[in-house]
KOLMIKOL-329648 format. One record per residue: x, y, z of N, C-alpha, C in turn. Coordinates in steps of 0.1 Angstrom, whole numbers, padded with zeros to 4 digits, always signed. Layout:
! KOLMIKOL-329648
XYZXYZXYZ;...
This chain:
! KOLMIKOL-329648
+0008-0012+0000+0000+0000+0000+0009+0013+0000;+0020+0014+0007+0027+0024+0007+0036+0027-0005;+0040+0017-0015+0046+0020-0025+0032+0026-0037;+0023+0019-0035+0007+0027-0045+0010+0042-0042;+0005+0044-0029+0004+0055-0021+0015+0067-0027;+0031+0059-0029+0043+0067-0034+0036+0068-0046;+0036+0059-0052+0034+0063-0070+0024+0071-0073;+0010+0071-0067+0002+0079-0066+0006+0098-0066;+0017+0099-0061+0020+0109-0052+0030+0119-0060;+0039+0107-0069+0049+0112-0072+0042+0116-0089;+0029+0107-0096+0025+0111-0107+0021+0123-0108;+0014+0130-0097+0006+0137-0091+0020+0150-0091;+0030+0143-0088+0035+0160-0094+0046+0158-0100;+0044+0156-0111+0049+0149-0120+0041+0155-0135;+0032+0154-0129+0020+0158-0145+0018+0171-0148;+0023+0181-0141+0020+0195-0147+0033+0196-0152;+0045+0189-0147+0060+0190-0159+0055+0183-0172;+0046+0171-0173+0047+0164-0183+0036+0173-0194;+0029+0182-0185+0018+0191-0196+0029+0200-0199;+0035+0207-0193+0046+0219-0197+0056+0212-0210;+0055+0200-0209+0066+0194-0219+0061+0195-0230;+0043+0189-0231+0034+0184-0242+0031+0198-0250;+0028+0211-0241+0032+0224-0246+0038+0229-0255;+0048+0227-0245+0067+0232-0256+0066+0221-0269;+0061+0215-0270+0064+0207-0280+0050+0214-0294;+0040+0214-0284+0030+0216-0298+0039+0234-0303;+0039+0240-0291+0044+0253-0298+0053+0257-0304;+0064+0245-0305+0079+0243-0316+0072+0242-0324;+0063+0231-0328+0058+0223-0343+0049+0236-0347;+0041+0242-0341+0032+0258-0347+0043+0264-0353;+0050+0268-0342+0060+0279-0352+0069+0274-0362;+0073+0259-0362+0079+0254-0376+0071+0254-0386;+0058+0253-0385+0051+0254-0395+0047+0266-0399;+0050+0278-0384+0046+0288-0396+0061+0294-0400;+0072+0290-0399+0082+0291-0405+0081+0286-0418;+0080+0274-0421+0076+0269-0432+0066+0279-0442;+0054+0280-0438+0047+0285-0447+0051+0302-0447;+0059+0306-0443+0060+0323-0444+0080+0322-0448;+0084+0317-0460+0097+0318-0456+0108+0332-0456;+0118+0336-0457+0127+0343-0456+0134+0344-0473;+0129+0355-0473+0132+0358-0488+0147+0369-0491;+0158+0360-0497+0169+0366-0499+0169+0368-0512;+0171+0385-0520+0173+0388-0529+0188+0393-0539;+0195+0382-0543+0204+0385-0549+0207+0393-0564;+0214+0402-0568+0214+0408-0580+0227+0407-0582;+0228+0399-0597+0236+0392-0608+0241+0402-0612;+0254+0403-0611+0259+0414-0623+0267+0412-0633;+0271+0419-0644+0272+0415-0658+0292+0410-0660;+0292+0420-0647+0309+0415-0645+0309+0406-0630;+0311+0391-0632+0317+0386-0620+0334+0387-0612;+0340+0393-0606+0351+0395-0604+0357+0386-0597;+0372+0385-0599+0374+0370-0589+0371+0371-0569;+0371+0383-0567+0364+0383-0555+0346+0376-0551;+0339+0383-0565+0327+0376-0563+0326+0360-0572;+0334+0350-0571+0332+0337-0579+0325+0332-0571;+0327+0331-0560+0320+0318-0552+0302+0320-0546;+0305+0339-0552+0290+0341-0542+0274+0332-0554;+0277+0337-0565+0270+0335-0573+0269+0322-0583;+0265+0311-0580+0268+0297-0588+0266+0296-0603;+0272+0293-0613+0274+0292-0627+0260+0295-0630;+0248+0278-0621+0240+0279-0630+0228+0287-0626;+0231+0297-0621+0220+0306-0618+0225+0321-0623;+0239+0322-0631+0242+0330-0636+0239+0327-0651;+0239+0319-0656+0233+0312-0672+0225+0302-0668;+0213+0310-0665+0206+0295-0664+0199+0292-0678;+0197+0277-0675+0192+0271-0684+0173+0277-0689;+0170+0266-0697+0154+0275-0698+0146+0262-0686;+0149+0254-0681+0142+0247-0675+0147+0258-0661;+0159+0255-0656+0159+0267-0644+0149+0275-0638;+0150+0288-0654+0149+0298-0659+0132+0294-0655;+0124+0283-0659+0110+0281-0658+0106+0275-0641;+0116+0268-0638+0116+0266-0621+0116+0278-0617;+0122+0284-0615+0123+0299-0610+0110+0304-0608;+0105+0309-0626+0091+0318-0630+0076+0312-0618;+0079+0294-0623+0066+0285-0611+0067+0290-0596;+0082+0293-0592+0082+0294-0577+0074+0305-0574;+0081+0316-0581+0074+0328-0577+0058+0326-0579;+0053+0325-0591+0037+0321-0588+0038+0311-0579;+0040+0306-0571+0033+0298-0559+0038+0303-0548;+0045+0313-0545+0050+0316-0534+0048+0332-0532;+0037+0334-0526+0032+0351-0524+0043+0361-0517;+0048+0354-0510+0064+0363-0500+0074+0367-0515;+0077+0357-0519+0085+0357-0533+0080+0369-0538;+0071+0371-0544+0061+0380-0550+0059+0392-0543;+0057+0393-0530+0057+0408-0521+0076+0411-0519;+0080+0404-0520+0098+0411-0516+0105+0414-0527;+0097+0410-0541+0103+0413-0551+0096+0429-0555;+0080+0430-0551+0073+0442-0556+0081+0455-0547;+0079+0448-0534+0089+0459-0530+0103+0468-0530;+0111+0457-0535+0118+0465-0544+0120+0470-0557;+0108+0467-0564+0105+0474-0578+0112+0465-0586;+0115+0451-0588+0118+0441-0596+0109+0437-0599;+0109+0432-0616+0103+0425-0625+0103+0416-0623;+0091+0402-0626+0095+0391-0621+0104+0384-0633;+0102+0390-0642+0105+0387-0658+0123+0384-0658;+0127+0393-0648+0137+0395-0644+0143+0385-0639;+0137+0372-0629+0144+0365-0623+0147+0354-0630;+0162+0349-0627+0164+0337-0633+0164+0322-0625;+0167+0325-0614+0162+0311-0607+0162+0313-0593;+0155+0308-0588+0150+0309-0569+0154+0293-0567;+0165+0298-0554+0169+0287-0542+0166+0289-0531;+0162+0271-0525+0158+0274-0512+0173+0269-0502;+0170+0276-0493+0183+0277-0482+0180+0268-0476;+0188+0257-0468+0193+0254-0460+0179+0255-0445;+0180+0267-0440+0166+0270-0430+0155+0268-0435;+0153+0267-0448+0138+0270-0454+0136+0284-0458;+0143+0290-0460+0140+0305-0468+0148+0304-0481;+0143+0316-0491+0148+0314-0504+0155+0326-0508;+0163+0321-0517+0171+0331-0524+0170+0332-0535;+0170+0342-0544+0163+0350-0558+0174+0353-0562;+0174+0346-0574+0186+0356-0584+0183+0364-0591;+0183+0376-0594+0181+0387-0607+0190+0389-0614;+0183+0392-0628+0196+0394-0632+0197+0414-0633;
């Protein structure tokens, strides 16, 4: 009876850490998902001279991209409204972009040319 009695006792405070736990958990997965769906839009502009300082920033194939790229790119932006508000705001064409990468975190990076 005394070991019931313990266990009884010790669930009993035990269970508002295991709600505090059940918590933290739903409220990571909310805000990953609204990380997900709102991502971090990085806008790069391609210039016509790469210098050997800038080789590494800008990758071949988003400096010539291909037409499939070139059409992965155009899709993203229509499906991605962030894409589309961080480009209006800076007064870029979308005509303009040649291909969108996603980072590493889940945010994307825009190449212009």
């Amino acid at each position: 009876m005394k070991k019931f009695v313990t266990l009884v006792l010790a669930a009993a405070l035990l269970a508002p850490l295991g709600a505090g736990l059940a918590t933290g958990t739903a409220y990571a997965q909310t805000a990953r998902q609204a990380a997900n769906t709102n991502p971090r839009v990085t806008v790069i502009i391609i210039r016509d001279y790469i210098g050997p300082d800038d080789f590494q920033q800008v990758p071949r194939t988003y400096r010539f991209p291909s037409a499939q790229t070139y059409a992965k790119g155009q899709e993203e932006i229509r499906n991605t409204p962030n894409i589309r508000a961080a480009l209006q705001r800076r007064g870029i064409p979308t005509r303009n972009v040649n291909s969108v990468q996603t980072a590493f975190n889940g945010g994307k990076i825009v190449y212009v040319k």
